[in-house]
C-alpha positions in Angstrom: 13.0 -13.3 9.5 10.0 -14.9 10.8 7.7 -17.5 9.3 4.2 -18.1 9.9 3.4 -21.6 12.0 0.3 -23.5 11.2 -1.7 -21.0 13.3 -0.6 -18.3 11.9 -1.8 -19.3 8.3 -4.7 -20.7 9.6 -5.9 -17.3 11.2 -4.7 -15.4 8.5 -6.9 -17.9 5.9 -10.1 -17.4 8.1 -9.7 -13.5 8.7 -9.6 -13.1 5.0 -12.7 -15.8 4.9 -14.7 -13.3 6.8 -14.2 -10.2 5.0 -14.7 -11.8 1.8 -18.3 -12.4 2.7 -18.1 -9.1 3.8 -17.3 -7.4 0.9 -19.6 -9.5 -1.1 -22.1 -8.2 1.4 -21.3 -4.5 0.9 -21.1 -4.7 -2.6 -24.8 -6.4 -2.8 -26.4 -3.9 -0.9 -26.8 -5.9 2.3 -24.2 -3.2 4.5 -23.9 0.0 4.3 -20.9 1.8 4.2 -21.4 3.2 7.7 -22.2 -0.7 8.7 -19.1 -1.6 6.2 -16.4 0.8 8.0 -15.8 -0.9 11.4 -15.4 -4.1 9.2 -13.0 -2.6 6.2 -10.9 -0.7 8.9 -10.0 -4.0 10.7 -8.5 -5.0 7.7 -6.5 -2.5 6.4 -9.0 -0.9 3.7 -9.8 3.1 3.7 -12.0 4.9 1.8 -9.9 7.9 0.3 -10.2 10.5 -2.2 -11.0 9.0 -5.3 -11.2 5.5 -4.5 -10.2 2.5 -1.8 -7.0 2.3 -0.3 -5.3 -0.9 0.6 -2.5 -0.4 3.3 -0.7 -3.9 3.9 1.5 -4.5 7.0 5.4 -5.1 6.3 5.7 -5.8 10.0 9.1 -3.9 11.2 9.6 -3.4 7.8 11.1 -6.6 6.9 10.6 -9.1 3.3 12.2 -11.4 1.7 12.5 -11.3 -2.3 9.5 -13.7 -2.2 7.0 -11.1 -0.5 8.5 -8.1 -3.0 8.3 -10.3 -6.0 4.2 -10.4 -4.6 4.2 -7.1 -3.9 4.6 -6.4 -7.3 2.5 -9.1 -8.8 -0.6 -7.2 -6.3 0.2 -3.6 -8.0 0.5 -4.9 -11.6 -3.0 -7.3 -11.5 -5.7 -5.2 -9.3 -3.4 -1.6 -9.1 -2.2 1.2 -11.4 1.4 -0.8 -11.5 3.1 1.1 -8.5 2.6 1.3 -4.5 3.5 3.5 -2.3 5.9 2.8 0.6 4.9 4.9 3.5 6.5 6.2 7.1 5.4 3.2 8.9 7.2 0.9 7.1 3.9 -0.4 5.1 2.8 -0.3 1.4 -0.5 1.4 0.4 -2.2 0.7 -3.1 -4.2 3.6 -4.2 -6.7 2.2 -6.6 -7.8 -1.5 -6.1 -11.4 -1.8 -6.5 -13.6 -2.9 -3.8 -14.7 -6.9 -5.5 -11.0 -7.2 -5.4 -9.9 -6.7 -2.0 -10.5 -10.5 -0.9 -8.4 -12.1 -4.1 -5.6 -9.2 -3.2 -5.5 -10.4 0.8 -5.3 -13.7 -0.2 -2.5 -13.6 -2.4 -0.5 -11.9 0.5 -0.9 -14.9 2.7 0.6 -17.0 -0.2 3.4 -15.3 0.9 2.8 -15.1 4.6 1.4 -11.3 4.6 -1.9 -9.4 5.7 -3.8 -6.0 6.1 -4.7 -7.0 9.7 -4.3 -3.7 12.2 -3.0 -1.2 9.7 -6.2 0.6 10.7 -8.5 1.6 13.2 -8.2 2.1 16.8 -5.6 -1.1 17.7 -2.2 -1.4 18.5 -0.9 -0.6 14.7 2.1 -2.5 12.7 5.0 -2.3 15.0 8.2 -0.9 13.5 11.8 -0.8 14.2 15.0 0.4 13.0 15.6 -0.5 9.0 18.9 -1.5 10.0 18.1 -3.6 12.3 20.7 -7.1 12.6 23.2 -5.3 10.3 24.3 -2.4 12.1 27.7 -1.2 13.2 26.2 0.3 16.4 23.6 -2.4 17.2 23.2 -3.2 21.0 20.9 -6.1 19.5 18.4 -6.8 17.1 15.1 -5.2 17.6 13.2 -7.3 15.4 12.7 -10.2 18.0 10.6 -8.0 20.4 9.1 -6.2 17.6 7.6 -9.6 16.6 6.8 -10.8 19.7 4.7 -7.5 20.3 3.0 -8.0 17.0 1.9 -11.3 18.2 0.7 -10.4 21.8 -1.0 -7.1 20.2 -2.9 -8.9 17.1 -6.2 -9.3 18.0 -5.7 -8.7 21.4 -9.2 -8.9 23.3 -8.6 -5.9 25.3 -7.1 -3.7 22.9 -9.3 -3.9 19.4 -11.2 -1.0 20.3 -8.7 1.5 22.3 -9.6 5.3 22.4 -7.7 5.6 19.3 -4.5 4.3 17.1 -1.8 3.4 19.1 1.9 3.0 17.8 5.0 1.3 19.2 8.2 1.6 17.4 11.2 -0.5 18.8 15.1 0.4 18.1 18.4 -1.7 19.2 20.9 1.4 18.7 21.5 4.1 20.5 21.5 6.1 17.4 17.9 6.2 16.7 16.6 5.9 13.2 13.4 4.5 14.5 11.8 8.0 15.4 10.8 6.1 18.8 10.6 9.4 21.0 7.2 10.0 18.1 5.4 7.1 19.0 2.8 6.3 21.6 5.0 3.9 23.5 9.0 3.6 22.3 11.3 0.9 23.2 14.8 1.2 23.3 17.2 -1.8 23.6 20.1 -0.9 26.5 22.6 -2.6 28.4 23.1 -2.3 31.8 26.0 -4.3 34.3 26.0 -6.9 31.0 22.6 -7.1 31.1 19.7 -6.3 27.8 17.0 -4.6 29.1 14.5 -1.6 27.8 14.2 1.9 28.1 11.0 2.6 27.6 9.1 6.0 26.9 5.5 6.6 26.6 3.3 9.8 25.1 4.8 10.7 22.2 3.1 11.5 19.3 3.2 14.3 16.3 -0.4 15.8 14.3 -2.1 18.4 15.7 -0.5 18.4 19.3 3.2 16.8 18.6 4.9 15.6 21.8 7.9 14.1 22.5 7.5 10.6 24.5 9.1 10.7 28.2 10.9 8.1 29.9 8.0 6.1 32.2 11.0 3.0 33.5 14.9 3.5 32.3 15.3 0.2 32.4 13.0 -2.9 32.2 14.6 -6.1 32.3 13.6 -8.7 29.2 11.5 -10.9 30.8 8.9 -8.2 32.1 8.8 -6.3 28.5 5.6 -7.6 27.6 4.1 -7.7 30.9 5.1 -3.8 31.2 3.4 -3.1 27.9 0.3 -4.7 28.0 -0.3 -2.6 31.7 0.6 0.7 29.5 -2.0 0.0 27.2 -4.1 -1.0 29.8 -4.3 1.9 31.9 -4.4 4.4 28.8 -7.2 1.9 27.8 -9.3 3.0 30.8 -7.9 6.7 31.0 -7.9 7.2 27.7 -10.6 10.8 26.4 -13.2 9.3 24.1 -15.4 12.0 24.2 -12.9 14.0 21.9 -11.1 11.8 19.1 -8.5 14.7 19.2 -7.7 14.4 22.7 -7.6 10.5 22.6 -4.4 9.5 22.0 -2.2 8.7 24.9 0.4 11.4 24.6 -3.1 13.6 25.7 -3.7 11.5 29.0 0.1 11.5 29.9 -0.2 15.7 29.4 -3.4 15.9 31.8 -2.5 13.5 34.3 1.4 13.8 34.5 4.0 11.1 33.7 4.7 10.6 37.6 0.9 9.6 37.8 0.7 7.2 34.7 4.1 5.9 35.9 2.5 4.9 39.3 -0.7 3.8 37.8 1.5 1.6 35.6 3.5 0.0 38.3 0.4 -1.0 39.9 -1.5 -2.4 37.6 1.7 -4.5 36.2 2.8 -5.7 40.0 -1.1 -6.7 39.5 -1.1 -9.0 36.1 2.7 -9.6 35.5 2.2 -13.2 37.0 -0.4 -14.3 34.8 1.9 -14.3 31.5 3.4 -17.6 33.4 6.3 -17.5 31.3 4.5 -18.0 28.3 5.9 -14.9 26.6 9.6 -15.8 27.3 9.0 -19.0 25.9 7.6 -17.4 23.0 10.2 -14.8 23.0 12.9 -17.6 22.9 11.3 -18.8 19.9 10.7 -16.2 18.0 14.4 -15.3 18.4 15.2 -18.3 16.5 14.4 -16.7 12.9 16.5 -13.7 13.0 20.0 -15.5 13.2 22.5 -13.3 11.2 23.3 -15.0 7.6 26.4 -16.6 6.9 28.3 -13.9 5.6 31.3 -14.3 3.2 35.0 -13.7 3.8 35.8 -12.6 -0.2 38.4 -9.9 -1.4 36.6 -6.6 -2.1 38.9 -5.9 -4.8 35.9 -5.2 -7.7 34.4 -2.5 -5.2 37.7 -1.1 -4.3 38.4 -1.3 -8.2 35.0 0.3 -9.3 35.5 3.4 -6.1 38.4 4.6 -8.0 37.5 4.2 -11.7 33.9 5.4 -11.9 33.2 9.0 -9.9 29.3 8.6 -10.4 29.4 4.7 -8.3 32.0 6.6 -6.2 29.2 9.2 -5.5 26.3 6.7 -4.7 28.6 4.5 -2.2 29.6 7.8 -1.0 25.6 9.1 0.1 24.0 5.8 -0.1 26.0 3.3 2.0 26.0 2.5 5.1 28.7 0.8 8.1 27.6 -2.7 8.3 28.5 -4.8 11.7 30.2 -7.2 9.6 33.7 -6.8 8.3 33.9 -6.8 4.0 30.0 -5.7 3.7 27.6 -2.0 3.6 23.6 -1.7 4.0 22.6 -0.7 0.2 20.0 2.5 0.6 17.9 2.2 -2.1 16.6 5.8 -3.0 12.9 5.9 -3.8 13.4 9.9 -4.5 14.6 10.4 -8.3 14.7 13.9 -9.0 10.8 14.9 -9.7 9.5 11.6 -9.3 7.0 10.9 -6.3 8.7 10.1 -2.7 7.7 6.7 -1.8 6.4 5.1 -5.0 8.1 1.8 -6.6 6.5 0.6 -10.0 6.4 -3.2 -10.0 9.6 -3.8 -12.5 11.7 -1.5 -10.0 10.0 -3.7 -6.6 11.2 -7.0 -9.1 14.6 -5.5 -9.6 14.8 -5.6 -6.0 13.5 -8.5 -5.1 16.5 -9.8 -7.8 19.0 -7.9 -6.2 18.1 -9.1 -2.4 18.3 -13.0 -3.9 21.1 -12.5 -5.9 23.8 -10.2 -3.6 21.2 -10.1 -0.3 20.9 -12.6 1.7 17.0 -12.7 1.0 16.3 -9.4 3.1 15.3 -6.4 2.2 13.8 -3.4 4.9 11.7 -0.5 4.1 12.6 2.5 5.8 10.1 5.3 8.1 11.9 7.6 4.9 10.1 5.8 2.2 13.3 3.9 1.0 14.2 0.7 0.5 17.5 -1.3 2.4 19.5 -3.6 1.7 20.4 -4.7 4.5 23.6 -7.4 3.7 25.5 -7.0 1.0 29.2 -8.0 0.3 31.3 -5.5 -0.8 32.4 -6.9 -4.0 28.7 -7.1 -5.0 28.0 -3.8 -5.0 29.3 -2.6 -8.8 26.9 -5.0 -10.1 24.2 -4.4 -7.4 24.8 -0.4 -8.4 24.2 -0.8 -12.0 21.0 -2.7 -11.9 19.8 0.2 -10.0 20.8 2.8 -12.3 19.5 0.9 -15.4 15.9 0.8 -13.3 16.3 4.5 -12.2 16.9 3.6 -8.9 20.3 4.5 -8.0 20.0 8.0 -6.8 22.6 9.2 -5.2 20.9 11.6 -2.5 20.0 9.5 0.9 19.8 12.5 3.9 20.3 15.0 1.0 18.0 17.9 0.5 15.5 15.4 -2.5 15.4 12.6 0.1 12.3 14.0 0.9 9.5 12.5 2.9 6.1 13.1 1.8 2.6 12.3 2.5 -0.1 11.8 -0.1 -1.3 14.5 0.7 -4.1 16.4 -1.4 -3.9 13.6 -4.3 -5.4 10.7 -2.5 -6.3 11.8 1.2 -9.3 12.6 2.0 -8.1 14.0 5.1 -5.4 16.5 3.5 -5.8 20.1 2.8 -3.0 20.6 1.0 -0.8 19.1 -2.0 2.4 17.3 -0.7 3.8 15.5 -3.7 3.8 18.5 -6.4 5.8 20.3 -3.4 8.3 17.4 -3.2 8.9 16.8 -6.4 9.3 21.0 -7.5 11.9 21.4 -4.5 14.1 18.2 -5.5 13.9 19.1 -9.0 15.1 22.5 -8.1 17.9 21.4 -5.8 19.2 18.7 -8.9 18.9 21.9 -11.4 21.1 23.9 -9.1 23.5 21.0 -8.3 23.4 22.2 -4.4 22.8 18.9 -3.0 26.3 17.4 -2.2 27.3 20.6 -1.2 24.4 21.6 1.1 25.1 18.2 2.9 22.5 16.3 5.2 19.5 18.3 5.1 15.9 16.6 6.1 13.1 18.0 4.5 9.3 16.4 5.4 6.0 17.4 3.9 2.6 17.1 5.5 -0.7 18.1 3.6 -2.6 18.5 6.5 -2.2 19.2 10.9 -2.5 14.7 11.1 1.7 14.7 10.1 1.6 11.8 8.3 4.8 13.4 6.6 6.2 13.7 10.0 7.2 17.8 9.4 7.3 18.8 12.8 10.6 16.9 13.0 12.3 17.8 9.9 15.5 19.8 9.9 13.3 22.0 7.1 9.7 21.0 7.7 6.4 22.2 5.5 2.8 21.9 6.6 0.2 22.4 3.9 -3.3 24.1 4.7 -6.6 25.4 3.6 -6.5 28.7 3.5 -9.9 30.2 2.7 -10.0 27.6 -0.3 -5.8 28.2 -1.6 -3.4 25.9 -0.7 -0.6 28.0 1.7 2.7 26.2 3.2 3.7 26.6 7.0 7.4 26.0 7.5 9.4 25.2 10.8 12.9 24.6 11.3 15.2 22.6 13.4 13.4 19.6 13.8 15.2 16.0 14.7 13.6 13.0 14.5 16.9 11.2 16.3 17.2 10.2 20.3 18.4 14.2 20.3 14.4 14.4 19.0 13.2 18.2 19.0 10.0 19.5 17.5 10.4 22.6 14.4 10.0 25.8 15.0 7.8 28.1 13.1 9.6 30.5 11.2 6.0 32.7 10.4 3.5 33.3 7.6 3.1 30.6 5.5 3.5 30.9 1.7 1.7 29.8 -1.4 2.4 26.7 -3.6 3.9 29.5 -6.2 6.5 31.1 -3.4 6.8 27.9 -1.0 9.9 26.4 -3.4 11.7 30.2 -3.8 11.3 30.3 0.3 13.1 26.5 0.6 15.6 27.9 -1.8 16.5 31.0 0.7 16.6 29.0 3.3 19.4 27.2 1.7 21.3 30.5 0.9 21.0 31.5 4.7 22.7 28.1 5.7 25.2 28.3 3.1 26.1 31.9 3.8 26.3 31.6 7.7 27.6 28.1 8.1 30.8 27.4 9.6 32.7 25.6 6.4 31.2 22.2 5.0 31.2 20.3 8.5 28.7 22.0 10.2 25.2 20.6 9.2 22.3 22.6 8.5 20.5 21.4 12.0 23.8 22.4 13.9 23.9 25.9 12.0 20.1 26.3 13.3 20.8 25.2 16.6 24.3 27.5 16.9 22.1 30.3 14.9 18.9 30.3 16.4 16.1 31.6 13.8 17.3 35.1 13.3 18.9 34.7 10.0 16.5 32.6 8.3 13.7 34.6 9.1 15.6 37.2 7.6 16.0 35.4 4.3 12.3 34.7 4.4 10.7 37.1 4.9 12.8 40.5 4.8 11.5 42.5 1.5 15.0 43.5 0.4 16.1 40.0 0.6 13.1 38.4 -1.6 14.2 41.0 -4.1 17.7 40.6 -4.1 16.6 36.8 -4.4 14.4 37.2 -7.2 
């Protein structure tokens, strides 16, 4: 992974320099919070519901134990003892208090971390595939270009006050777990006559108007990636609405002018400034891809795993859901379920973010990933390593065994800390997995993605959810939209809405008959609930739903 140089600290150290004074002119009355905001948003602190919010980078989603171990340390001194992992691959601390915000930002540079650009209108913490350098179907790793992005786009001149938030996500697989076709501008690592290049898309986006991104160059070759960039950004910088925040993002400007436009206006302005990078980026890029060398992996037996598969069914069960194929022969990516029955998605006390840390140094390599799905990876680990690795996690309540299963829920904040959300998201989460676990549906059922918004911004990322729920006001009670037969994959479609919404008291009962449709119309245990939707259209499920006979039949 990569590690700061001397600038790196050094900008760090004075960014953090600035904002103390800062704070310590807010909190004397000398700013207001109107004259604060600009200067808290450029570092990663929001005002929510109750109290501030500190969202800290994890760029592409990479630590080491060292940075988890802080983690923890930062939730357990100046937090409630937990944080919350969240879709883009950051952690968010719900309740420091304001005087100590500096102490907090400088005890992540200890550690070589920050808050800069997890807010406000900049080029936002790049992210990448969580199994990025371990797996099977890796073209290469994306982390190199993610970190060279993060370095051209961190206080970029150009790019500190764009029309609004702008999001890159970067992926070396052609099976997408990245959700790139989402993002403003996604990067996709392909091969073409032997040689990497990039297919790039541009104008994607979910919230209020989800689109799916379109292909602007199907392949760029590596040493104009960063010149092709920086002219996107560019020309959405100049397009870009800012009379109407809601029409300011650039998946707006590529729907009024048309991709062929943007496309041409692109061309033109990177055939304009491409020469003036001078080669400085590939140098750079040549660097940076220095510190993501694979580890030395191990050539042991894997007798104690094969061993501990035969004699124990509930380990068999977790390697089963929770493992993934690793790229090297004798080890599996760990998927660390952040989603215990009724607990909240996303949230990791400090003992259980220590556990991990343990685990990474001990069995890992030093890596761990966080994942868009609020989990935790680890990425290497040996085969043999994994009975020991699975009962540390079960003794710390952390060895779930439901990845892609109907509890491996993603979920907002929602209505408990945003100040932006209409509707509850966690008390909906945790109901429907605790339902599922009581019915003991969830190995049957199979892959089945359920995500939770509490409000049209998507933060949950519901409109590409196999099952997806969208909480709203309405006329002061909390009701539940829900569309089906999203995917967040390169296949990416957008939900459809099945119809009336339902209340907090009827939205679990309506997941539930759901379920029954699927398992009722499927064609035997192969056939996935998103490729029953798509061979089934909506007809049944809309049946289920809403049908009186059926609701009574149900309850």
């Amino acid at each position: 992974m990569y590690h700061y140089n001397d600038f790196d600290a050094a900008f760090v150290a004075e960014r953090n320099r600035q904002f103390r004074a800062q704070v310590e002119r807010r909190i004397d009355g000398s700013l207001t919070e109107d004259e604060f905001k600009p200067l808290r948003l450029m570092n990663g602190l929001y005002l929510q519901l109750h109290a501030y919010m500190l969202r800290v980078a994890i760029p592409y989603g990479t630590l080491n134990s060292a940075q988890m171990r802080q983690l923890a340390y930062l939730a357990e001194k100046w937090d409630k003892g937990y944080g919350h992992f969240t879709t883009r691959q950051n952690i968010q601390y719900n309740w420091p208090a304001l005087r100590d915000i500096p102490d907090m930002l400088d005890a992540l540079a200890e550690v070589q971390m920050h808050a800069i650009q997890t807010s406000g209108n900049t080029i936002r913490n790049v992210t990448a595939d969580h199994f990025a350098g371990a797996a099977a179907d890796e073209i290469a790793d994306p982390r190199p270009v993610a970190e060279l992005l993060r370095q051209w786009s961190t206080d970029h001149p150009e790019f500190q006050f764009l029309p609004r938030k702008f999001k890159i996500a970067v992926t070396g697989s052609p099976n997408d777990r990245a959700v790139t076709a989402a993002h403003d501008v996604a990067i996709r690592i392909t091969e073409r006559d032997g040689q990497i290049g990039y297919t790039v898309l541009v104008g994607g986006g979910l919230g209020r108007t989800p689109m799916i991104g379109k292909v602007i160059n199907d392949f760029v070759p590596q040493e104009d990636l960063l010149p092709y960039v920086e002219a996107i950004v560019s020309v959405w910088n100049l397009l870009g609405r800012r009379d109407n925040k809601y029409k300011a993002r650039i998946k707006i400007t590529v729907l009024e002018h048309g991709i062929d436009e943007i496309r041409a206006l692109v061309e033109k302005r990177f055939a304009e400034t491409k020469d003036a990078f001078n080669g400085a980026d590939l140098a750079l890029f040549e660097e940076i891809k220095t510190h993501f060398r694979h580890p030395n992996f191990r050539n042991v037996t894997e007798e104690a795993y094969d061993a501990a598969y035969k004699a124990d069914p509930v380990f068999r069960s977790w390697a089963d859901t929770n493992l993934a194929q690793h790229r090297a022969p004798g080890y599996a990516i760990v998927q660390i379920s952040l989603k215990k029955h009724g607990e909240t998605p996303g949230d990791a006390s400090a003992e259980q973010m220590r556990v991990m840390a343990d685990l990474a140094y001990a069995y890992g390599h030093d890596e761990l990933r966080i994942s868009h799905e609020q989990n935790v990876i680890l990425p290497h680990v040996h085969k043999s390593d994994l009975p020991a690795v699975h009962a540390k996690l079960k003794a710390h309540g952390l060895a779930t065994a439901n990845i892609d299963l109907v509890s491996d829920i993603i979920a907002c904040p929602g209505m408990d800390y945003c100040a932006l959300a209409t509707a509850r998201s966690i008390p909906i989460a945790q109901q429907i997995a605790t339902r599922f676990d009581e019915l003991k549906l969830e190995h049957e059922i199979g892959e089945l993605k359920i995500k939770i918004s509490g409000c049209i911004n998507a933060c949950g990322h519901h409109h590409v959810g196999h099952i997806g729920i969208l909480g709203l006001d309405r006329a002061g009670v909390e009701n539940y939209q829900i569309t089906l037969g999203g995917d967040h994959r390169e296949t990416m479609a957008l939900g459809q809405r099945t119809g009336p919404g339902f209340s907090a008291e009827e939205i679990v009962p309506a997941i539930e008959r759901i379920v029954e449709a699927y398992l009722e119309n499927r064609k035997g245990r192969e056939e996935t609930f998103l490729q029953a939707f798509n061979r089934l259209g909506m007809a049944p499920f809309k049946t289920a739903l809403y049908d009186q006979e059926a609701r009574v039949a149900a309850e």
